[in-house]
C-alpha positions in Angstrom: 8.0 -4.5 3.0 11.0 -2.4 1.8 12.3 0.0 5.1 13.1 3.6 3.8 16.6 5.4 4.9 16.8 8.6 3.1 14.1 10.9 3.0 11.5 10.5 -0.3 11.4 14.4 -2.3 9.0 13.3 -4.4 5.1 13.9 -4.9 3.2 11.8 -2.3 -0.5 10.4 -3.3 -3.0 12.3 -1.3 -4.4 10.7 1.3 -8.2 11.6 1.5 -11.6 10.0 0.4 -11.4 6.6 -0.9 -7.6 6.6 -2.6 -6.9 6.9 1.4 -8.5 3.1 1.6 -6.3 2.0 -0.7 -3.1 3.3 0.4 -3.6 2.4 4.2 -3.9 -1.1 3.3 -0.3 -0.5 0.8 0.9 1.2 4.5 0.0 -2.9 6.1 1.7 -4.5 3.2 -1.3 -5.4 1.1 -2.5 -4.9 -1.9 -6.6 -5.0 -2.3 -8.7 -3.6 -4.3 -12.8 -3.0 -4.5 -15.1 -5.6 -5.5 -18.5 -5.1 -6.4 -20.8 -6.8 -4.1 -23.0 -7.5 -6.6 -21.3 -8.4 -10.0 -18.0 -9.3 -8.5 -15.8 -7.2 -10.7 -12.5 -5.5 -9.6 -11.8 -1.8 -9.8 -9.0 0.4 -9.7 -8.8 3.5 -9.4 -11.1 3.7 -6.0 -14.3 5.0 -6.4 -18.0 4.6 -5.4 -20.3 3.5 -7.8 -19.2 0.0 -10.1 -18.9 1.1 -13.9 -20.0 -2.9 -15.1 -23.3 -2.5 -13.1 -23.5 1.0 -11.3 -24.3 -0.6 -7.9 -22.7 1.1 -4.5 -22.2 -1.9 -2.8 -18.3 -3.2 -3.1 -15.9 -4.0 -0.2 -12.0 -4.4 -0.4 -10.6 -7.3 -1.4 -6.9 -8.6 -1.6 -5.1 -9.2 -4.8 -2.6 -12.2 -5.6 -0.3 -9.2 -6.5 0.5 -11.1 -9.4 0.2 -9.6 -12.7 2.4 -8.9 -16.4 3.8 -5.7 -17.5 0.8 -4.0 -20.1 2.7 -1.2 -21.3 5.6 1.5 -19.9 7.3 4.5 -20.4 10.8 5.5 -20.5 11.1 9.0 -19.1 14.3 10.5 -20.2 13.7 14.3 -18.8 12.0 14.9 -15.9 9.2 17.4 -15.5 9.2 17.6 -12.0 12.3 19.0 -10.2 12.1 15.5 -7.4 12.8 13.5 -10.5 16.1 14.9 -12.0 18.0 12.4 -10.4 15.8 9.7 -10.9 16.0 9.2 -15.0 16.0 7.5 -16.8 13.3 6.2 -15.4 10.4 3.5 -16.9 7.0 3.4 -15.1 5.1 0.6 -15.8 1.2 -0.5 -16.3 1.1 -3.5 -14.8 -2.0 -5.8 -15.1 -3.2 -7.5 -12.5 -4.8 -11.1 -11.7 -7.8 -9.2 -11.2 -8.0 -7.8 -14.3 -7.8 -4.5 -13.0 -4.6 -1.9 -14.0 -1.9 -0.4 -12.1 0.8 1.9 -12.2 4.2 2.0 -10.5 7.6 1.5 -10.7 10.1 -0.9 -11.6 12.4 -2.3 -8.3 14.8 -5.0 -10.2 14.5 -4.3 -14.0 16.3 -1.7 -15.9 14.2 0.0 -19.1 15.7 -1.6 -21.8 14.9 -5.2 -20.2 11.1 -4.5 -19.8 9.2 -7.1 -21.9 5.0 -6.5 -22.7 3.6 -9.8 -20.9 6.4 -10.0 -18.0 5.3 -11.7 -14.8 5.5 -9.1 -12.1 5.0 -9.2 -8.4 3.8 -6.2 -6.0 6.2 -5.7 -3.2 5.6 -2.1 -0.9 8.5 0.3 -0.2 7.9 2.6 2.6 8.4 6.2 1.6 7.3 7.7 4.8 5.6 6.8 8.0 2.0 6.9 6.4 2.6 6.2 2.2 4.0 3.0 1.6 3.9 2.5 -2.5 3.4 -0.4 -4.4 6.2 -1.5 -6.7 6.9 -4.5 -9.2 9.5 -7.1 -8.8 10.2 -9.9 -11.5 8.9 -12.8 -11.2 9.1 -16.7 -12.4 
């Protein structure tokens, strides 16, 4: 896990109902997500009931935090004032082992290198003392 020096001006995720599951195990270096306990399929984004079967029974398991680049973005202009200095900028979809999708950003790879298919790897930078954030790093 990355250590944070200069304070993060950006938009934080907020930290209530179930997303707040998710992030405190980003905050321990891990990546998990929910599993149904009775079909066995991943989710992302949090939530309660499982959209394959529609049973409330899941728990949270870990990911390899493994995946490949789906698709991205290149944001030239921001449209939020924290970003200004942060473009260009290319945020990533990143899909998971799992099967499950994820968003974030990009640690070692500028825009133009991005490739649909790249093996990625999760790595956690810590933006404050309670959100750490899941980022991608290339990977053989």
């Amino acid at each position: 896990m990355s250590r944070q020096t200069i304070p993060y001006d950006k938009p934080l995720p907020a930290l209530e109902g179930l997303t707040a599951g998710f992030y405190a195990w980003c905050r321990q270096g891990e990546l998990r997500f929910q599993r149904c306990a009775d079909c066995g399929t991943f989710r992302h984004v949090p939530r309660e009931i499982c959209a394959q079967c529609n049973s409330f029974a899941w728990s949270w398991e870990p990911s390899t935090g493994r995946g490949t680049v789906y698709t991205w973005t290149v944001v030239e202009r921001a449209l939020h004032p924290a970003f200004v200095n942060a473009t260009p900028l290319a945020p990533v979809v990143v899909e998971m082992e799992e099967g499950v999708r994820l968003l974030g950003n990009m640690v070692d790879c500028a825009p133009h290198e991005l490739r649909i298919g790249m093996p990625v790897q999760v790595e956690f930078e810590a933006v404050t003392a309670e959100v750490s954030l899941p980022r991608f790093r290339r990977r053989d």
